[in-house]
PDB file with one MODEL, atoms N, CA, C and O in Angstrom:
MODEL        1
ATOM      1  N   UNK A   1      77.504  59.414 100.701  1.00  0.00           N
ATOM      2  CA  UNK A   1      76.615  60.122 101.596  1.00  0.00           C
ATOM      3  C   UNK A   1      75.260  59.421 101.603  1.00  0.00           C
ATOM      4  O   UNK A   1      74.753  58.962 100.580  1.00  0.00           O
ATOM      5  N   UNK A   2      74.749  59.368 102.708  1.00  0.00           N
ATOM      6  CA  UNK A   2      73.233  58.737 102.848  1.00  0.00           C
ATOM      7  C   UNK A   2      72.534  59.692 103.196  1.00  0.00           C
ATOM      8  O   UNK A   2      72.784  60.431 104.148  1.00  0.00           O
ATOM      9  N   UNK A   3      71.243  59.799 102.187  1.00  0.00           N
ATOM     10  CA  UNK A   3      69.817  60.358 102.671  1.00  0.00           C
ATOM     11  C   UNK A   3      69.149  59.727 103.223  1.00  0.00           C
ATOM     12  O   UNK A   3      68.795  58.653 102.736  1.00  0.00           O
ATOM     13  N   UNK A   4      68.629  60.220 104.690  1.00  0.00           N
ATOM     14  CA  UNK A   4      67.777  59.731 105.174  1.00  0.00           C
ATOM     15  C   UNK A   4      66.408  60.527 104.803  1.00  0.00           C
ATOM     16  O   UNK A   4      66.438  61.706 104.450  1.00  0.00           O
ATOM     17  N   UNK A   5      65.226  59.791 104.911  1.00  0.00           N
ATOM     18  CA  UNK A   5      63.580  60.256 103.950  1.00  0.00           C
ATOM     19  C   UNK A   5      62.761  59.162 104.536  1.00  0.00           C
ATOM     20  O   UNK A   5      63.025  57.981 104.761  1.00  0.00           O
ATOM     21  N   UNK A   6      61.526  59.993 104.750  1.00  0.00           N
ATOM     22  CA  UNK A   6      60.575  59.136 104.879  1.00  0.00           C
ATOM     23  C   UNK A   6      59.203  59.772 105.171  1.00  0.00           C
ATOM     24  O   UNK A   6      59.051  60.835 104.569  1.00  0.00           O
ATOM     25  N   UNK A   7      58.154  59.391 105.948  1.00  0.00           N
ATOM     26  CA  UNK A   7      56.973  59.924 106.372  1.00  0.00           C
ATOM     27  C   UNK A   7      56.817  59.460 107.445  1.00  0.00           C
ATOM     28  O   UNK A   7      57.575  58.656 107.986  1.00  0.00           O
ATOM     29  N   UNK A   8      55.660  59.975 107.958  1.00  0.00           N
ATOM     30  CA  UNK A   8      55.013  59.654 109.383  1.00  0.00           C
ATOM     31  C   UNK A   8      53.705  60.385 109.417  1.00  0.00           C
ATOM     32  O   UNK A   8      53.392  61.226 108.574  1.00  0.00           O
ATOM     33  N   UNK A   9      52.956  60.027 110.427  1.00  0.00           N
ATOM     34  CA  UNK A   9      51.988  60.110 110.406  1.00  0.00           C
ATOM     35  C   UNK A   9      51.532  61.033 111.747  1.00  0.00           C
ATOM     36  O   UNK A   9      52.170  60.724 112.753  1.00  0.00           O
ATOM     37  N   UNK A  10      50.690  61.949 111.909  1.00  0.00           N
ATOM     38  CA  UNK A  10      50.575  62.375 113.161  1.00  0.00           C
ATOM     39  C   UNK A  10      49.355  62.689 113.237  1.00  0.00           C
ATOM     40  O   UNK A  10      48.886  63.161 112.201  1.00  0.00           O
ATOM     41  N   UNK A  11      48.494  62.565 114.337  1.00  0.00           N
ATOM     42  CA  UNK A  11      47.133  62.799 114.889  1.00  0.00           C
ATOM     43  C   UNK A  11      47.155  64.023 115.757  1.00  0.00           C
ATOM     44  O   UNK A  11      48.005  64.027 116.647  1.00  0.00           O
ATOM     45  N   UNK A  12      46.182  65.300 115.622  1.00  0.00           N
ATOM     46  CA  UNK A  12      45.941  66.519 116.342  1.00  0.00           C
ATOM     47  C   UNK A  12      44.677  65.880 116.934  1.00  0.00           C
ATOM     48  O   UNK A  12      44.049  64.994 116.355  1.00  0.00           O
ATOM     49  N   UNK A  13      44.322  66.437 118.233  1.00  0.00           N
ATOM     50  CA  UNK A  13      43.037  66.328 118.467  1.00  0.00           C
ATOM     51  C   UNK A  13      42.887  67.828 118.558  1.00  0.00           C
ATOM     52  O   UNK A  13      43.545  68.683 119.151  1.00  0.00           O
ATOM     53  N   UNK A  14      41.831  67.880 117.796  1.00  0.00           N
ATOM     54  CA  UNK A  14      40.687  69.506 117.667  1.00  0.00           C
ATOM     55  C   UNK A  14      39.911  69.776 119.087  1.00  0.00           C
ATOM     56  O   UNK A  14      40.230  70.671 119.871  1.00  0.00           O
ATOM     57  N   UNK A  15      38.828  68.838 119.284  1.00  0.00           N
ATOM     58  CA  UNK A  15      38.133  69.180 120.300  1.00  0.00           C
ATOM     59  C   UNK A  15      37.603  67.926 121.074  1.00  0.00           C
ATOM     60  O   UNK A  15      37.394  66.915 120.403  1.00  0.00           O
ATOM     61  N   UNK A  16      37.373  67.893 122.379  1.00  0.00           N
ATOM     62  CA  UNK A  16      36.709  66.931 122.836  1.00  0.00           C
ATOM     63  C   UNK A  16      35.199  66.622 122.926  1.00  0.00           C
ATOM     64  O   UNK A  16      34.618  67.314 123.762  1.00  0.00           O
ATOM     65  N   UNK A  17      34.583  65.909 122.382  1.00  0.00           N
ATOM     66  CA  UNK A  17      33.167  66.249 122.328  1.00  0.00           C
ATOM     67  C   UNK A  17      32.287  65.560 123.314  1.00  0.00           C
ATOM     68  O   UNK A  17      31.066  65.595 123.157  1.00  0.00           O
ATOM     69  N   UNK A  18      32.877  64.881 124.408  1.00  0.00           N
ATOM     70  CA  UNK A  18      31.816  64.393 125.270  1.00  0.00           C
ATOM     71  C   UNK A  18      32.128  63.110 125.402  1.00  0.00           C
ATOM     72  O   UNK A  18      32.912  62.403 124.770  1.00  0.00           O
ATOM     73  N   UNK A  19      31.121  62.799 126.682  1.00  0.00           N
ATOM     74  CA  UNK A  19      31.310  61.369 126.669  1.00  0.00           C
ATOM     75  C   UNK A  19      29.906  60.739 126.205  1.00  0.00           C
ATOM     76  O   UNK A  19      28.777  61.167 126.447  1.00  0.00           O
ATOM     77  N   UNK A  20      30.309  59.540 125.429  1.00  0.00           N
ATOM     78  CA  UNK A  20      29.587  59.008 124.569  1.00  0.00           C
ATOM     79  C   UNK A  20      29.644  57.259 124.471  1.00  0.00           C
ATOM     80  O   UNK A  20      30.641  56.711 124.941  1.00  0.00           O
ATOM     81  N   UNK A  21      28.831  56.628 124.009  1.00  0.00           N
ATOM     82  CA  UNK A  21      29.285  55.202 123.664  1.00  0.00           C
ATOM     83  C   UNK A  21      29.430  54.980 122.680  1.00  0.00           C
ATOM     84  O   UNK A  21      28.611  55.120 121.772  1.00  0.00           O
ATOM     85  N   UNK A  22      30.832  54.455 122.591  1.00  0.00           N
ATOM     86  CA  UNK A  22      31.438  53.988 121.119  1.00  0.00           C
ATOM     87  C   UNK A  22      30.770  52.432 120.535  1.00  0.00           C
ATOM     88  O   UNK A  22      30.608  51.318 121.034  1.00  0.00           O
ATOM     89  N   UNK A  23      30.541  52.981 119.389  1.00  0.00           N
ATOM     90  CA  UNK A  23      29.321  51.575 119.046  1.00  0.00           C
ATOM     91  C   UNK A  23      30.239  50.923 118.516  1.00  0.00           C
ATOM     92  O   UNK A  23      29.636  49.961 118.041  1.00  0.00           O
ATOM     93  N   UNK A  24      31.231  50.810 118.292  1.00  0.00           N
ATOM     94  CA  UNK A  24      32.941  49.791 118.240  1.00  0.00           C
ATOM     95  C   UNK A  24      32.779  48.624 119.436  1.00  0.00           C
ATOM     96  O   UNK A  24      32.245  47.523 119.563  1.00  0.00           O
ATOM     97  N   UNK A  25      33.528  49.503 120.182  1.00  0.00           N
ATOM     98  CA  UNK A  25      33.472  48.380 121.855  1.00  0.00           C
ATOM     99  C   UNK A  25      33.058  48.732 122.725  1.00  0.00           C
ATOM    100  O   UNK A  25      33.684  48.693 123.785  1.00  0.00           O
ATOM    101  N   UNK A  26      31.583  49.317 122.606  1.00  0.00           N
ATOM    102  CA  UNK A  26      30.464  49.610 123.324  1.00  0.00           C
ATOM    103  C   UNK A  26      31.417  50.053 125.280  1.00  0.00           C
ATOM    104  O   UNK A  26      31.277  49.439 126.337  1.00  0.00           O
ATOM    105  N   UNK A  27      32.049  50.967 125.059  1.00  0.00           N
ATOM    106  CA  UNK A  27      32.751  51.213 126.294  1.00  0.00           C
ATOM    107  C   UNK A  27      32.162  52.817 126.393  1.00  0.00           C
ATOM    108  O   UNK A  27      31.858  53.562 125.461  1.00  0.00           O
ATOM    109  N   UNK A  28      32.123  53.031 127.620  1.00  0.00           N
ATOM    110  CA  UNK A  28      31.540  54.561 127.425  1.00  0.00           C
ATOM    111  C   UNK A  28      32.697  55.557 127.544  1.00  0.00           C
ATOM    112  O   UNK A  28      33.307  55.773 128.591  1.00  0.00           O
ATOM    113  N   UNK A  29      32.859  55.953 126.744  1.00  0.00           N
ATOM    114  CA  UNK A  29      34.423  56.679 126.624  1.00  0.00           C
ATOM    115  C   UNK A  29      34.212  58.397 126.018  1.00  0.00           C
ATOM    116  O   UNK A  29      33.765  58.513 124.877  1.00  0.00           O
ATOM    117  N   UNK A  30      34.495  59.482 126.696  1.00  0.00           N
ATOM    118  CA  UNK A  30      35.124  60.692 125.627  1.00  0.00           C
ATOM    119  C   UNK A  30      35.547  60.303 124.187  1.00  0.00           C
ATOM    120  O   UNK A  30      36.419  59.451 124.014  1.00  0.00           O
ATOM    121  N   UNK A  31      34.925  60.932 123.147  1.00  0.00           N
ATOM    122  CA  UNK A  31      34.916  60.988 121.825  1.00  0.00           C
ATOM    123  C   UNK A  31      36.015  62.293 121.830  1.00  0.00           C
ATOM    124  O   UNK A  31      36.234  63.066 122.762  1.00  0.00           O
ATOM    125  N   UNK A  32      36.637  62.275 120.463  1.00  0.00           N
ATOM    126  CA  UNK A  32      37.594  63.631 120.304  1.00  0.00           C
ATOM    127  C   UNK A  32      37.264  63.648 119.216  1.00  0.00           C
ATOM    128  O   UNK A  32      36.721  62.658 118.724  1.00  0.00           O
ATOM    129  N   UNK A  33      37.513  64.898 118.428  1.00  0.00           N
ATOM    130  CA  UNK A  33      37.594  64.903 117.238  1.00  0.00           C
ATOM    131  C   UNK A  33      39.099  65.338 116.311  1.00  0.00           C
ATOM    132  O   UNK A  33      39.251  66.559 116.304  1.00  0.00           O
ATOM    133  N   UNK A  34      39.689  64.929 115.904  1.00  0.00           N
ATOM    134  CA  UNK A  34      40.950  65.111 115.326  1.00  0.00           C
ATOM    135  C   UNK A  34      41.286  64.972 113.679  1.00  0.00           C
ATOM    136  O   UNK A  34      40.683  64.229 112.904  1.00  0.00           O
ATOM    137  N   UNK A  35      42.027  65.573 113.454  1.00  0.00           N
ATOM    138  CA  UNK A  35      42.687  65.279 112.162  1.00  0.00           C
ATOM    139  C   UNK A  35      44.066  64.457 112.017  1.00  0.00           C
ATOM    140  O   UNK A  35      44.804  64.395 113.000  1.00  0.00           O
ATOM    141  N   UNK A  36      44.419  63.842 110.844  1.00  0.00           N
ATOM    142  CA  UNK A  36      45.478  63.048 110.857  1.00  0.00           C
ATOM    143  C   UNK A  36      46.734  63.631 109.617  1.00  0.00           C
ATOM    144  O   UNK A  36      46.532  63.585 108.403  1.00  0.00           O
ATOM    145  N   UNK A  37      47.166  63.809 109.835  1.00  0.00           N
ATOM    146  CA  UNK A  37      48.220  64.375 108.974  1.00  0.00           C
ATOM    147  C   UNK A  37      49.353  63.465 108.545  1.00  0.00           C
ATOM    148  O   UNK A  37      49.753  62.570 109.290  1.00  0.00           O
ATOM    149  N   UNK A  38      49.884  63.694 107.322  1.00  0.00           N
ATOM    150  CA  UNK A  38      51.135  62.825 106.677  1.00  0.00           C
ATOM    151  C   UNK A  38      52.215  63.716 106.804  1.00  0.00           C
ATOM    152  O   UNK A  38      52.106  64.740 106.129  1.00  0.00           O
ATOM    153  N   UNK A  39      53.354  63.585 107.574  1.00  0.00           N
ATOM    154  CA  UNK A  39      54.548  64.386 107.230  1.00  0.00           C
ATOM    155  C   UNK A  39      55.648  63.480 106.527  1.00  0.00           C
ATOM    156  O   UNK A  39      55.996  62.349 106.869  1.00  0.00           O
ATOM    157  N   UNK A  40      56.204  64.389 105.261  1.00  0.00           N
ATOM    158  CA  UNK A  40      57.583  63.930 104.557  1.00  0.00           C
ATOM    159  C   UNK A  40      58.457  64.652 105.709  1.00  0.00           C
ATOM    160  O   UNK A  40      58.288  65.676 106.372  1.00  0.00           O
ATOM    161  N   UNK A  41      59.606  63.529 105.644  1.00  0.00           N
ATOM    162  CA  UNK A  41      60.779  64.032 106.566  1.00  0.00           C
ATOM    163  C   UNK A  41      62.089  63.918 105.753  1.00  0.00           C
ATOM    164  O   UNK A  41      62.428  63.074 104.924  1.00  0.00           O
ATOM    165  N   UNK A  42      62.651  64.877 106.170  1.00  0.00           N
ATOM    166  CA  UNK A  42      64.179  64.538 105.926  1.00  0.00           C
ATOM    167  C   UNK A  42      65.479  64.926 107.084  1.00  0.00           C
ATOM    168  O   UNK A  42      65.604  65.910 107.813  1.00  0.00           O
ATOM    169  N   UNK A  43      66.348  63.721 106.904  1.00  0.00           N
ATOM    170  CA  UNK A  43      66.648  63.400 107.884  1.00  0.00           C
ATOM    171  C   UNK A  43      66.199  64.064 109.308  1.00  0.00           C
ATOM    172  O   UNK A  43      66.796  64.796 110.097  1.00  0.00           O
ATOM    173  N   UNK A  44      64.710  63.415 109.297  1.00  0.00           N
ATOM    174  CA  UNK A  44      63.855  63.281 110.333  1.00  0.00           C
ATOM    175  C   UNK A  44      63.468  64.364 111.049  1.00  0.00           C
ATOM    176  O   UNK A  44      63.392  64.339 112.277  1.00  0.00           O
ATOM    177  N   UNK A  45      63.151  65.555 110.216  1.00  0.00           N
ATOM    178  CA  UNK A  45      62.743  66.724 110.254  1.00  0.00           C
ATOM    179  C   UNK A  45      61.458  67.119 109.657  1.00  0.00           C
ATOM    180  O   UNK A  45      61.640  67.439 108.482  1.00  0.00           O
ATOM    181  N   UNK A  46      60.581  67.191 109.914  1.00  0.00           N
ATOM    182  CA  UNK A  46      59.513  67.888 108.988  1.00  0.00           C
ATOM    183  C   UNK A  46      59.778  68.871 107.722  1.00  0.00           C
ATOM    184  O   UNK A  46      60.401  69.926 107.843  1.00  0.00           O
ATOM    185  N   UNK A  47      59.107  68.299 106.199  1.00  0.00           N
ATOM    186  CA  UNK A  47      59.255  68.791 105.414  1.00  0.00           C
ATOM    187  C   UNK A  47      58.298  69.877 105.055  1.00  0.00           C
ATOM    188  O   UNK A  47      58.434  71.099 104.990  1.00  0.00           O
ATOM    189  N   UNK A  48      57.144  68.962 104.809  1.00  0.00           N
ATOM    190  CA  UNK A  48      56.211  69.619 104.344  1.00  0.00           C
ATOM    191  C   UNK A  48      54.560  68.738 104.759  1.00  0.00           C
ATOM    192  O   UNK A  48      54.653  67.528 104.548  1.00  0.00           O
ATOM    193  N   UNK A  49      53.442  69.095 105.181  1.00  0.00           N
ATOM    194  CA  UNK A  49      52.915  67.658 105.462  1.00  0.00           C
ATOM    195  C   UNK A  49      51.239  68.268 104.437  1.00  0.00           C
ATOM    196  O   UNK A  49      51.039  69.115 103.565  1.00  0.00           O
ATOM    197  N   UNK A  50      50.669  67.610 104.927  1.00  0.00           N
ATOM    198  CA  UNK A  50      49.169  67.470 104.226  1.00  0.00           C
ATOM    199  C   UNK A  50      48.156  66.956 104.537  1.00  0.00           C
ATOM    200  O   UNK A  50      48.631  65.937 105.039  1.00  0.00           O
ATOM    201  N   UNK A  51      46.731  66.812 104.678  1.00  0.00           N
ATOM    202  CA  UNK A  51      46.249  66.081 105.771  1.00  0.00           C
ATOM    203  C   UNK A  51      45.282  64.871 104.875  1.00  0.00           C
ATOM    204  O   UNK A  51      44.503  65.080 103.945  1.00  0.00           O
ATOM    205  N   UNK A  52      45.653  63.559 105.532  1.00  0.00           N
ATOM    206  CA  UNK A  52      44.738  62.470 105.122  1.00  0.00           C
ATOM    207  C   UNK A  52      43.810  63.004 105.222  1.00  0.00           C
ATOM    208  O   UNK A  52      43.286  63.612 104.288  1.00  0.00           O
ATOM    209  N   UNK A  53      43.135  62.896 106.895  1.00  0.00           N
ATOM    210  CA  UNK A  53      41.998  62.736 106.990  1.00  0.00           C
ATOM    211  C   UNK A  53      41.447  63.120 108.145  1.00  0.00           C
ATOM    212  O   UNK A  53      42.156  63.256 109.142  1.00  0.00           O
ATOM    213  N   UNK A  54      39.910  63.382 108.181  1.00  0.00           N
ATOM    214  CA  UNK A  54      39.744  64.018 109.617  1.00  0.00           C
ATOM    215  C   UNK A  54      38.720  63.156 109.939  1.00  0.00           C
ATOM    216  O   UNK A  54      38.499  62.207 109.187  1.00  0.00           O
ATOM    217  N   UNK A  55      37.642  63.431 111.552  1.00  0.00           N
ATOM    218  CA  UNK A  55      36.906  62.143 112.004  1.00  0.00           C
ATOM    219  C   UNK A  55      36.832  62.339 113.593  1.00  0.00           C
ATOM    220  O   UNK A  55      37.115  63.347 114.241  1.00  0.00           O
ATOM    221  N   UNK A  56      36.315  60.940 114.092  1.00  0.00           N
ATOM    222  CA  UNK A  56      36.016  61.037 115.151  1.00  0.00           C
ATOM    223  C   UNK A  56      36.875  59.849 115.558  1.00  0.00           C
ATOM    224  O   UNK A  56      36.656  58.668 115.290  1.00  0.00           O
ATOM    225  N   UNK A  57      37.648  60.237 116.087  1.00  0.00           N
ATOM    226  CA  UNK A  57      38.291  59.141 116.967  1.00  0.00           C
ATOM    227  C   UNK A  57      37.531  58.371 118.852  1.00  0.00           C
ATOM    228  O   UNK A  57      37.186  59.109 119.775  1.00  0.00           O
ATOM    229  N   UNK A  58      37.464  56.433 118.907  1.00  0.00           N
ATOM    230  CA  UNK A  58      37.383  56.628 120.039  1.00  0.00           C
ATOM    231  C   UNK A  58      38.943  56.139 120.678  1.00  0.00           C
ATOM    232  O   UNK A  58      39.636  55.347 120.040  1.00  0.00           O
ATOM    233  N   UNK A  59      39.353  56.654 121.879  1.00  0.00           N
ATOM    234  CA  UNK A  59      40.434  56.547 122.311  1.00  0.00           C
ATOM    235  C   UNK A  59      40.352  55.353 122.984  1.00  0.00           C
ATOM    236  O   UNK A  59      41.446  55.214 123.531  1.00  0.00           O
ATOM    237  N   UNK A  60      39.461  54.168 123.308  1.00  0.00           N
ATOM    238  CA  UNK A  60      39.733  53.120 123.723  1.00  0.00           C
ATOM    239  C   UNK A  60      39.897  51.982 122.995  1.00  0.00           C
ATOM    240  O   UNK A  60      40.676  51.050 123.190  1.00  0.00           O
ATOM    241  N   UNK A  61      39.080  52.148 122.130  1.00  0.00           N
ATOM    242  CA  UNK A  61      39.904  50.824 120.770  1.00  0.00           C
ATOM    243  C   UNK A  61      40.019  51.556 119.502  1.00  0.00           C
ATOM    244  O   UNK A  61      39.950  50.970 118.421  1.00  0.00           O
ATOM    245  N   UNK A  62      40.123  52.312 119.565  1.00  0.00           N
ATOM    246  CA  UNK A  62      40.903  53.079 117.991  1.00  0.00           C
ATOM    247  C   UNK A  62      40.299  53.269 117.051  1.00  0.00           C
ATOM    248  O   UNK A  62      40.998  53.479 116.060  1.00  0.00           O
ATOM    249  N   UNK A  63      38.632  53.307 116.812  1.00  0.00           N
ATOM    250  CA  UNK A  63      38.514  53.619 115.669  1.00  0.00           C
ATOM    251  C   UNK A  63      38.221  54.774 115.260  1.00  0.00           C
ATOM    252  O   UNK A  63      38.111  55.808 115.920  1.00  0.00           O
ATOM    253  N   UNK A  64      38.064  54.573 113.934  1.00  0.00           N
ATOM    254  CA  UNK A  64      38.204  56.175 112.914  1.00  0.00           C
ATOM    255  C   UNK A  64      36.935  56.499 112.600  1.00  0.00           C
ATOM    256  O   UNK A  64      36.469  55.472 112.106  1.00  0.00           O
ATOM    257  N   UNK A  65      36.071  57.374 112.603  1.00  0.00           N
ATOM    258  CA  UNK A  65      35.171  57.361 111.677  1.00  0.00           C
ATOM    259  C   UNK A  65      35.387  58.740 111.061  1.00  0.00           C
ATOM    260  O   UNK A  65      35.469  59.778 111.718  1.00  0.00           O
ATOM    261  N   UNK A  66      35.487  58.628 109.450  1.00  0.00           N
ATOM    262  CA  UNK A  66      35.798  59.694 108.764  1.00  0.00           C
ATOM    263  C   UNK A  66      34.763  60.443 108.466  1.00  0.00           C
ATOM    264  O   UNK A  66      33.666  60.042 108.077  1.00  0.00           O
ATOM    265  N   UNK A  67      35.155  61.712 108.673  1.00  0.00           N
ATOM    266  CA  UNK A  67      33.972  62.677 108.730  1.00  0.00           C
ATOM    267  C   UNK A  67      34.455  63.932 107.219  1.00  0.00           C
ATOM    268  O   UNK A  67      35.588  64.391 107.080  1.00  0.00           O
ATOM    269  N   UNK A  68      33.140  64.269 106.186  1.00  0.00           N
ATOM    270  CA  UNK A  68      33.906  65.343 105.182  1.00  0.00           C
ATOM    271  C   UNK A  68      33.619  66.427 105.645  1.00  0.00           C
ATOM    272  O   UNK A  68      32.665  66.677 106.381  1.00  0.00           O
ATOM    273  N   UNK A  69      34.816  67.505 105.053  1.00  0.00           N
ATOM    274  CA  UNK A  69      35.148  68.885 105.772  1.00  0.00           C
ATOM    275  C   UNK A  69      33.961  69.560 105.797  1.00  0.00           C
ATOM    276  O   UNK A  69      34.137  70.637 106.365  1.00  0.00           O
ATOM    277  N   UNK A  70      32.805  69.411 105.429  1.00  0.00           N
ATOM    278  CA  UNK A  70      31.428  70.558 105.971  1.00  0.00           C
ATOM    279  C   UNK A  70      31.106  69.555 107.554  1.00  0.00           C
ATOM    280  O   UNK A  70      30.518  70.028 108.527  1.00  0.00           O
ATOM    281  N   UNK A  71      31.588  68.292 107.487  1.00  0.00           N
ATOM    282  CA  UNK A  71      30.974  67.814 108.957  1.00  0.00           C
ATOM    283  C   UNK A  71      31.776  68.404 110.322  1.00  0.00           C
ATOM    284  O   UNK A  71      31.449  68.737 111.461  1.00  0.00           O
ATOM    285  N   UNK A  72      33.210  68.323 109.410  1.00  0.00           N
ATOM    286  CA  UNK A  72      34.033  68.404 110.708  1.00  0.00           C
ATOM    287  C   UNK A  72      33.880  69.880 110.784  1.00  0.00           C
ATOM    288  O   UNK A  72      33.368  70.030 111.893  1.00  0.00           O
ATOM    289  N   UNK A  73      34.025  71.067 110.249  1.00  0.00           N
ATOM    290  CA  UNK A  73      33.617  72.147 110.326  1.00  0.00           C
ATOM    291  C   UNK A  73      33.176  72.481 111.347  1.00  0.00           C
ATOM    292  O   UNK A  73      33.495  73.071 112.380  1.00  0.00           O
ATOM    293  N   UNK A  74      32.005  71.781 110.678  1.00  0.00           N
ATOM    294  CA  UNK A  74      30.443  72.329 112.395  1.00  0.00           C
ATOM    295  C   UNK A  74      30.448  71.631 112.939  1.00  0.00           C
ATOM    296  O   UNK A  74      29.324  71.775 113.419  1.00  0.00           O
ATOM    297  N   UNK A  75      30.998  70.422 113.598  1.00  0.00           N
ATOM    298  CA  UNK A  75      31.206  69.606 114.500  1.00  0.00           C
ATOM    299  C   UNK A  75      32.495  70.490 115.559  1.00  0.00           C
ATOM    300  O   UNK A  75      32.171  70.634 116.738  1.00  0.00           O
ATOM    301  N   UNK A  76      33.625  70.941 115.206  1.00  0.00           N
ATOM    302  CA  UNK A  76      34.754  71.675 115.135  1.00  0.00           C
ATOM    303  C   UNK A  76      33.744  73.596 116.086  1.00  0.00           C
ATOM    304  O   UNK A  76      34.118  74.158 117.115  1.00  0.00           O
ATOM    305  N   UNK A  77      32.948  73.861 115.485  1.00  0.00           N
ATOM    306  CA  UNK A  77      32.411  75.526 115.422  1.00  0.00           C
ATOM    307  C   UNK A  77      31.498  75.139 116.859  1.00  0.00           C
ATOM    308  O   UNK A  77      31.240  76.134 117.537  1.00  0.00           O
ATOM    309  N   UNK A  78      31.125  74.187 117.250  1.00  0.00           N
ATOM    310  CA  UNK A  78      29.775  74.026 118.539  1.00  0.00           C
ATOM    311  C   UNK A  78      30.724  73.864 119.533  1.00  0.00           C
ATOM    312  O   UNK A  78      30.373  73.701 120.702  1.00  0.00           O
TER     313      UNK A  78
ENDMDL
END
């Protein structure tokens, strides 16, 4: 018999916060704010998950900037 197992990774977006310029690749783009989550799978089902990390994502070249849970909070509450 084979177990199949593994993880993955999944991104929520929380809220959209505007449009802004991403000082990445200076493109003027909607900022979101999201969390990133780890799910264990078995045979490719969600087990149980947990969250890396939360932040500001920009959606045109990808970056992260990690934000700690009193930022995202009140960033999250406005």
């Amino acid at each position: 018999m084979v177990i199949v197992y593994g993880t993955r990774n999944n991104i929520k977006i929380k809220k959209n916060l505007g449009v802004n310029i991403c000082p990445n690749c200076g493109m003027t783009t909607e900022k979101v704010l999201a969390a990133e989550k780890q799910q264990f799978t078995l045979f490719y089902i969600p087990i149980f998950s947990h969250t890396l990390r939360k932040g500001l994502i920009c959606p045109n070249c990808g970056m992260y900037k990690t934000l700690t849970n009193a930022e995202f909070k009140e960033m999250s509450m406005n």
